[in-house]
N, C-alpha and C positions, 0 to 999 in steps of 0.2 A: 371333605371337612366342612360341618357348618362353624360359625362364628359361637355358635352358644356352647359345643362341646368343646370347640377349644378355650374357652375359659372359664367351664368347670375344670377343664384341664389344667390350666393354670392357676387356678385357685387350689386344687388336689397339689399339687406340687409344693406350694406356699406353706400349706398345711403340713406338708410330707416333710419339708427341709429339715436341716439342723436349725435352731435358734443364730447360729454366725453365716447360716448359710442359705439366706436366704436370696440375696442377690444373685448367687450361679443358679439357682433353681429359676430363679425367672430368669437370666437370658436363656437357660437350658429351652424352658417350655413355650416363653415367647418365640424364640427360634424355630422351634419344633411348628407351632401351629399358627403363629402370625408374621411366619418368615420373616424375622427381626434381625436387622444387619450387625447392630450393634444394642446394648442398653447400658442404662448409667441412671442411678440412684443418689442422689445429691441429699445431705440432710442439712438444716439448717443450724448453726451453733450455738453455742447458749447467749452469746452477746446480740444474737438477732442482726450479724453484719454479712456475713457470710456464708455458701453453700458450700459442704465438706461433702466430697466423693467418698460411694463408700467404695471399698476396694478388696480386688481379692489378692492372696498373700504374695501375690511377685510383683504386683503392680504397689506404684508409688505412691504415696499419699497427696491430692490437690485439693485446692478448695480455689473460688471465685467469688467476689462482691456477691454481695445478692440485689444489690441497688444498680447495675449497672451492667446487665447480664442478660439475655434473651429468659435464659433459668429464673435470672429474680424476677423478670415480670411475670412470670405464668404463678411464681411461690405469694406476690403479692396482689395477685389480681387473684390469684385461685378460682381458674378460669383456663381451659385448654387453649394451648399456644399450637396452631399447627404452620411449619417452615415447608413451602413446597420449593423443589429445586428441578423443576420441569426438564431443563436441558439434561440433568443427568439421572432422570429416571428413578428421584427417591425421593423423603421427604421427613424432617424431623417433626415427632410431637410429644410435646411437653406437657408433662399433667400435674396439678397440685396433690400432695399424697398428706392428708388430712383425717383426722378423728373426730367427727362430729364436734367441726371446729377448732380444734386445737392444730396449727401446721407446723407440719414434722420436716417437708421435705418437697423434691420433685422426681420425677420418676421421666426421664427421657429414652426415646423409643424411635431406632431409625429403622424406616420402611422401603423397601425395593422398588415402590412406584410414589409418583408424586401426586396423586390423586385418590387420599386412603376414602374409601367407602366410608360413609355414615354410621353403618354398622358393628363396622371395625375400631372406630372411633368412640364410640360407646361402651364396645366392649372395654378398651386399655381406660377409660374412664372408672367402669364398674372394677378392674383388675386394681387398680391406684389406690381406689378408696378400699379394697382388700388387703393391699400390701400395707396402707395405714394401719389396721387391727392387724395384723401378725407381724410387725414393728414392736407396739406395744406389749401384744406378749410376748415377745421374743427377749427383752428387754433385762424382763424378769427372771431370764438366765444365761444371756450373757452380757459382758459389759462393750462387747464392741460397737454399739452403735453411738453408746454414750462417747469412746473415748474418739470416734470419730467427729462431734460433735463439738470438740476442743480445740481451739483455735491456739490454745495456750494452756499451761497446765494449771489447776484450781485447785484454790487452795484448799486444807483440812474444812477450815470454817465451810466454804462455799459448797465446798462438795454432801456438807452436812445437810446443807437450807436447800441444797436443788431437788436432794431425795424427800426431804418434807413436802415441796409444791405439790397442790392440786394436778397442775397441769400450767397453760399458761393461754389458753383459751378453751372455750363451749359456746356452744351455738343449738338452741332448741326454739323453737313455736314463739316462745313467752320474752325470750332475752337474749342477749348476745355479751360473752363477757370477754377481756382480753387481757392480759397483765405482763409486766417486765420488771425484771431487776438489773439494779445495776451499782459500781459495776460487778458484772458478771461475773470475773473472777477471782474475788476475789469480796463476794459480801459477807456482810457480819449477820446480825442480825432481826432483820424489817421479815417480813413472810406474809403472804396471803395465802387462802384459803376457803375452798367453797361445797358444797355439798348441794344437791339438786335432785329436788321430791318432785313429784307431781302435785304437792298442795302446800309447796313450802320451798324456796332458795336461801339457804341460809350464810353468808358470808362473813370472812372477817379477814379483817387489815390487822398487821402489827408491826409495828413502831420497837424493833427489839435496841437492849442496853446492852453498851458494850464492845466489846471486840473480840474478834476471835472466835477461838474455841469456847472460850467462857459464852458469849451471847450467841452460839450457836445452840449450848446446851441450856440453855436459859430459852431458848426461843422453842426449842425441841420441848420442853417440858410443858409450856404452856401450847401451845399448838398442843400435844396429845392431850391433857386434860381437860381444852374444849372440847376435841373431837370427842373422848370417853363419853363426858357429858350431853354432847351432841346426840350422839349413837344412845345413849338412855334415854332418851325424849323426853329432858329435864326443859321449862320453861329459860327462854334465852336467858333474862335475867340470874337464873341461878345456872345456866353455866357459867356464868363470870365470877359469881361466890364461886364455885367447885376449882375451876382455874386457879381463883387467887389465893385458895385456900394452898391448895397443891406446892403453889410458887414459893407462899409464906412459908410453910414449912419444909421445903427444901432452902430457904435462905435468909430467914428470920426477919425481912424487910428491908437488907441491904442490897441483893438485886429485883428490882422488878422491872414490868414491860409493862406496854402501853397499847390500847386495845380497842379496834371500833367492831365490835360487833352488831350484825344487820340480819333483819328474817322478813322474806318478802311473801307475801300472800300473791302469785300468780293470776288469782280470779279476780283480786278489789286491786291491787297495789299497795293494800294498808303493809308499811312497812313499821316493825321494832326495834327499836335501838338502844344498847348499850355504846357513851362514851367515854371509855378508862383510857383517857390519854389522848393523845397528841396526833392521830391519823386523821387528815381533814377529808372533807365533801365537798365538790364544786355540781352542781348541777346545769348542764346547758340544756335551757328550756325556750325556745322561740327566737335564738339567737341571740339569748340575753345569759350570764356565766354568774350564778348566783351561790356563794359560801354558805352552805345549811349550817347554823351557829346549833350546836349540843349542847347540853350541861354535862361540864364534865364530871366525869366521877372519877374516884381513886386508881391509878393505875394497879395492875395486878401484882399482888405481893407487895404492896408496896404496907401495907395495914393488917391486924390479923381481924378476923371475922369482918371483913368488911361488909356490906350490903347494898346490892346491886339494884337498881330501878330502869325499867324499859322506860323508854321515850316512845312514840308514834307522829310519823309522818307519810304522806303518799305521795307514791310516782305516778306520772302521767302518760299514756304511751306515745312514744316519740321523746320523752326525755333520755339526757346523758350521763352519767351519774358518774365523775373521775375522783377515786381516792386517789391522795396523794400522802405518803410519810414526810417529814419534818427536813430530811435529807433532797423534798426536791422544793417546798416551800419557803425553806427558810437560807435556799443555795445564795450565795454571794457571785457576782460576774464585777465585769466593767462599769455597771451601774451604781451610786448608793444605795437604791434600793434591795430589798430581797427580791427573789425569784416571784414568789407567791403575792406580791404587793401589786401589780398591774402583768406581768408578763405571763404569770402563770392563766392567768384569763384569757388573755388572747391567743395562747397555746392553744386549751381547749376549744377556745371558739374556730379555730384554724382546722381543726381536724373535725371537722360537722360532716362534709363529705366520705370520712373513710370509715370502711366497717369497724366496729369495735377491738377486734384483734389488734389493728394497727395504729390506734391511738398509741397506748402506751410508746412503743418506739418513738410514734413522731416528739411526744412532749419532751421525751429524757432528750431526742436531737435538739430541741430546741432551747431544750435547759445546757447542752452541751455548750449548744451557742454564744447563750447567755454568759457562761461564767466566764469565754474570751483564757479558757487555759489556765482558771484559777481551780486547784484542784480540792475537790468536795474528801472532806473526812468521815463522813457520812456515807450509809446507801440510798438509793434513789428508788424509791419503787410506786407504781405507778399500777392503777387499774381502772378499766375502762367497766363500766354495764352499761347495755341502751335496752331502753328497757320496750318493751312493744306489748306486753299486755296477751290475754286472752279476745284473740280474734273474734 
């Protein structure tokens, strides 16, 4: 047996499974060709607290922290954890199972000796970030991984805004992006949004109205009529007309949402901006947390034929760039002030050291903090870009 045929082997297996049946297929072929004593697939939940075991149909369902867990360091360091246990002749390794940045999960692997090879190690590396893409599409036909996923059950509304998300990270050359909502199960309607060219990122935050069902379909509407517009390679500014036109006339100007849309040039940083509403900009640039003040324009639907105008401003590489919705700006705690008045600064200036993905969780922990148990009626949503430029 070389190490290379057994994980084309294993990768042929991945391929081969059922969509629910992915996990017996790898400990099948893990076992078969990297004598694997045991294996365990842990996915992370939508609240970003916990790792959910995925399981097969006679086994029970667990999950564990993920902040407090041998699993949650390898899911937040995304970085191979290897356990060697010398006296008894094995050794656990624990691998991040990620999608060009976006983390799904962890992928843990016990071995019969405690001294696994370099090559071996490499391999279950390149097998992880395999099982991350046949996750993904596996996804697209059944719903088991999602409902493993669920720490609690979500609501109509939430279950509507989860299947909208982009994702909730990417990681390419030019940028690193990260985002969370919260809470989780139960959000209305805020939503981001991203699309990623080779000579163009183009993003957007929203600030949605309402509650429920109603601001899910309210948020549903606008999210699809940018993306249409998007996908037509209409000039940013007039996907905000095509959007508010859309919203207007499903709702005559009694629901509208609120909208920062953003298009980054990759090669300059010249970024565009449209801002319809209430989604802010902090930029942490040399250790200093600077509010990019817009002019804002009319939220969407809120007016009929309205008319949209870009803004232009530039990122530097090495900046931070944290939107934040109204629901984490304008949060109420123990303090008189708001959330956004001094604390939300030092939030972002606290997370300089951690990759982009993990910003959002730290801010909403610390806005958690903040509000000392007073409960937000609002959702919380929060997005990270660090921007790094053409090398």
């Amino acid at each position: 047996m070389t190490t290379l045929n057994g994980y084309e082997a294993v990768v042929r297996a991945l391929q081969k499974a059922r969509p629910d049946g992915l996990l017996t297929a790898l400990r099948g072929a893990l076992g078969t060709h990297y004598e694997a004593l045991a294996v365990d697939l842990l996915l992370a939940d939508y609240g970003m607290t916990a790792l959910c075991y995925v399981t097969e149909p006679e086994e029970d369902p667990r999950q564990h922290s993920l902040f407090n867990s041998a699993d949650g360091r390898a899911f937040g360091s995304q970085a191979r954890l290897v356990e060697k246990f010398a006296g008894a002749g094995r050794a656990i390794v624990r691998l991040p199972v990620s999608v060009r940045g976006d983390r799904l999960g962890v992928l843990v692997v016990e071995l019969p000796f405690s001294e696994p090879a370099p090559s071996l190690l490499r391999d279950l590396e390149r097998i992880a970030r395999a099982l991350g893409h046949e996750l993904i599409v596996a996804e697209r036909d059944t719903d088991l991984y999602r409902a493993v996923r669920r720490r609690d059950r979500l609501t109509l509304a939430a279950e509507m805004q989860w299947d909208l998300l982009a994702g909730r990270a990417y990681e390419c050359q030019e940028y690193g992006i990260g985002a969370q909502l919260e809470p989780a199960y139960a959000i209305r309607g805020d939503n981001f949004d991203w699309s990623a060219g080779s000579d163009r990122l183009l993003l957007s935050v929203t600030n949605g109205m309402g509650e429920g069902i109603e601001a899910s379909l309210l948020t549903s509407l606008a999210v699809n009529a940018l993306r249409n517009a998007r996908r037509a390679g209409v000039p940013l500014a007039d996907q905000a007309a095509l959007a508010d036109k859309a919203v207007y006339a499903q709702h005559g100007g009694e629901r509208y949402l609120e909208v920062l849309l953003l298009s980054f040039d990759p090669a300059t940083g010249e970024v565009q901006v449209v801002d319809a509403g209430s989604p802010r900009l902090y930029v942490l640039r040399d250790d200093t947390v600077t509010r990019y003040p817009f002019e804002a324009q009319m939220p969407l639907g809120m007016a009929e034929d309205t008319v949209y105008t870009a803004q232009h401003f530039s990122v530097q590489p090495g900046d931070r760039l944290v939107f934040v919705s109204d629901g984490v700006f304008d949060a109420h705690g123990g303090s008189p002030d708001l959330f956004g008045v001094r604390a939300l600064a030092r939030s972002i200036l606290s997370t300089r050291l951690l990759p982009a993905a993990s910003v959002p969780q730290e801010v909403l922990r610390n806005l958690a903090d903040y509000r000392q148990g007073v409960r937000s009626e609002d959702d919380a949503l929060v997005v990270c870009l660090d921007w790094r430029g053409k090398g």
